[in-house]
C-alpha positions as CSV (number, residue, x, y, z in Angstrom):
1,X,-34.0,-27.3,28.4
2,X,-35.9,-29.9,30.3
3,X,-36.0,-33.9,30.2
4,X,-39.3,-33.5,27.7
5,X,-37.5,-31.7,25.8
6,X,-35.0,-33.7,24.8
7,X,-34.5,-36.7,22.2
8,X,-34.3,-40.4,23.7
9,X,-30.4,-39.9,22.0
10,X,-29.7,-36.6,24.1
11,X,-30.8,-38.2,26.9
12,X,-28.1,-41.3,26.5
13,X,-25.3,-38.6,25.8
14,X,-26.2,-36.8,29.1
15,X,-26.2,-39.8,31.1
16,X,-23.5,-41.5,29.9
17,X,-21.5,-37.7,30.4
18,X,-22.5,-38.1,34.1
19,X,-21.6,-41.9,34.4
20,X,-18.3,-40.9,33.3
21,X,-17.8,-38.0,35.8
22,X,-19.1,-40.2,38.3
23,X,-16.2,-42.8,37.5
24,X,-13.7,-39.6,38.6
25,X,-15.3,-38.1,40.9
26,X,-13.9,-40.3,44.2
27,X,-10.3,-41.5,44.7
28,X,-10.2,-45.4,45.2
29,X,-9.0,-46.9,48.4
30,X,-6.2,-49.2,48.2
31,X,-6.4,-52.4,47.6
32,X,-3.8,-53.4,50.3
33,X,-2.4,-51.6,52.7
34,X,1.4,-53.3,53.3
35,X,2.8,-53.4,56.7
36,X,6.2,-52.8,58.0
37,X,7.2,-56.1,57.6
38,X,6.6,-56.0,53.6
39,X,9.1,-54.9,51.5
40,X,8.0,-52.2,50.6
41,X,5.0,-50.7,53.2
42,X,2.8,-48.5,52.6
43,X,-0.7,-48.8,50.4
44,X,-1.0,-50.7,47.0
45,X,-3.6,-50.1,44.4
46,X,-4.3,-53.1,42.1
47,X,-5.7,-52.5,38.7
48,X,-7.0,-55.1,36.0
49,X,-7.8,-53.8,32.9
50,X,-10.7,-54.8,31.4
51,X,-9.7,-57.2,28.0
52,X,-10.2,-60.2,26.8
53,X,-6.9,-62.2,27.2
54,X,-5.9,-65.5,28.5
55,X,-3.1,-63.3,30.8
56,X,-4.6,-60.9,33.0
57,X,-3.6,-57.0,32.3
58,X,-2.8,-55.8,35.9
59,X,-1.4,-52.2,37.0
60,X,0.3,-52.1,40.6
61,X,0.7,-48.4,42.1
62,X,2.2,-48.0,45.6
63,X,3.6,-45.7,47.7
64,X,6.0,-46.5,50.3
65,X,6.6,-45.4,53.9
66,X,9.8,-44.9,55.9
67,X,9.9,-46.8,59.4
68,X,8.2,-43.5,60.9
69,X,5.4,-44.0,58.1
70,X,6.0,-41.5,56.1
71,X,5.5,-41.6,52.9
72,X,8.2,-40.6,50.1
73,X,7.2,-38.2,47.4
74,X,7.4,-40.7,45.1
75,X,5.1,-43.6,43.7
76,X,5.9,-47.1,42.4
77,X,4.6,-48.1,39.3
78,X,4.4,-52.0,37.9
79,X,3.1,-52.1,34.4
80,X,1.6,-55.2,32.7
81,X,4.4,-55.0,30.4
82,X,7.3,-55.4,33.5
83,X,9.6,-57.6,33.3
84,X,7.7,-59.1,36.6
85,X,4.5,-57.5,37.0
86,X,3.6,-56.8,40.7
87,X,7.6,-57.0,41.1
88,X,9.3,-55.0,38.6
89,X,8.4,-51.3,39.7
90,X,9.5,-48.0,38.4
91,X,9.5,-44.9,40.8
92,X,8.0,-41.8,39.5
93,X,7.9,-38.4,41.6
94,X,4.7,-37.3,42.9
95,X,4.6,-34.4,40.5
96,X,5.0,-35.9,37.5
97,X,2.8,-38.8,38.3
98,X,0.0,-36.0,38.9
99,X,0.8,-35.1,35.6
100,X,0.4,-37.8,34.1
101,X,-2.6,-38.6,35.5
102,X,-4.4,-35.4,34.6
103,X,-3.2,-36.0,31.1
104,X,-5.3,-39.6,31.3
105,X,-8.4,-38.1,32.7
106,X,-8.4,-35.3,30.2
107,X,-7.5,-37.9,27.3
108,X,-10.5,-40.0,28.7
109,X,-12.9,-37.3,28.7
110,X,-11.9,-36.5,25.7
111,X,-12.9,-39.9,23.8
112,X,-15.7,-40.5,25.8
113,X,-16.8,-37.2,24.6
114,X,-16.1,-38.2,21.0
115,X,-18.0,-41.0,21.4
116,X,-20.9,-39.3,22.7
117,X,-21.1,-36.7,20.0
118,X,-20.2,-34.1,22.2
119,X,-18.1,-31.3,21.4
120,X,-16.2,-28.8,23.7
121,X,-14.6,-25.6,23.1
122,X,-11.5,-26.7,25.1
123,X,-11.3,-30.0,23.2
124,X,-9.9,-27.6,20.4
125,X,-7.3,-25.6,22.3
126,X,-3.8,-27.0,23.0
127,X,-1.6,-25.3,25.4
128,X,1.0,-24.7,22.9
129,X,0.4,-23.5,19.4
């Protein structure tokens, strides 16, 4: 089908598919990269969500590096709802961050789907029946 084939609506659901794989596509550089004096070296990734409230809604993931600079198979995760954001961190294992993380892209594709009116075969097909 080509691009004069389509309806002015289609054409919002394409582009608004491919704005979202876009968003996915690249892995974003730290924000900081924390040097051996810092308590806990290694990079940082700072996330504000994007709501309205008077208290910002920030995310802090981190890795952290021996004195040789290498980096444990863990991450370190501050939630806006820590006890002290950007201080209060959880560790979670590589692995199960991945996890995790695939879960949220798949849950994000997911709605952004719905809310495009598209549907997917594999939308419909949970890994255990």
């Amino acid at each position: 089908m080509s691009i004069d084939d389509m309806t002015l609506g289609e054409i919002r659901r394409h582009l608004h598919h491919l704005v979202a794989l876009a968003d996915t596509s690249e892995r974003p550089r730290p924000t900081a990269i924390n040097g051996p004096d810092h308590p806990m070296p290694g990079q940082e990734w700072v996330i504000v969500e994007d709501v309205a409230s008077r208290v910002p809604h920030t995310w802090w993931i981190r890795t952290a590096e021996d004195v040789d600079g290498r980096a444990v198979p863990t991450i370190y995760l501050s939630t806006p709802e820590s006890m002290a954001p950007g201080q209060d961190f959880d560790c979670v294992r590589t692995s199960d961050a991945r996890r995790v993380a695939l879960a949220i892209l798949a849950a994000c594709d997911r709605a952004d789907h719905l809310a495009a009116g598209i549907t997917r075969l594999e939308d419909h097909r949970p890994t255990n029946p």
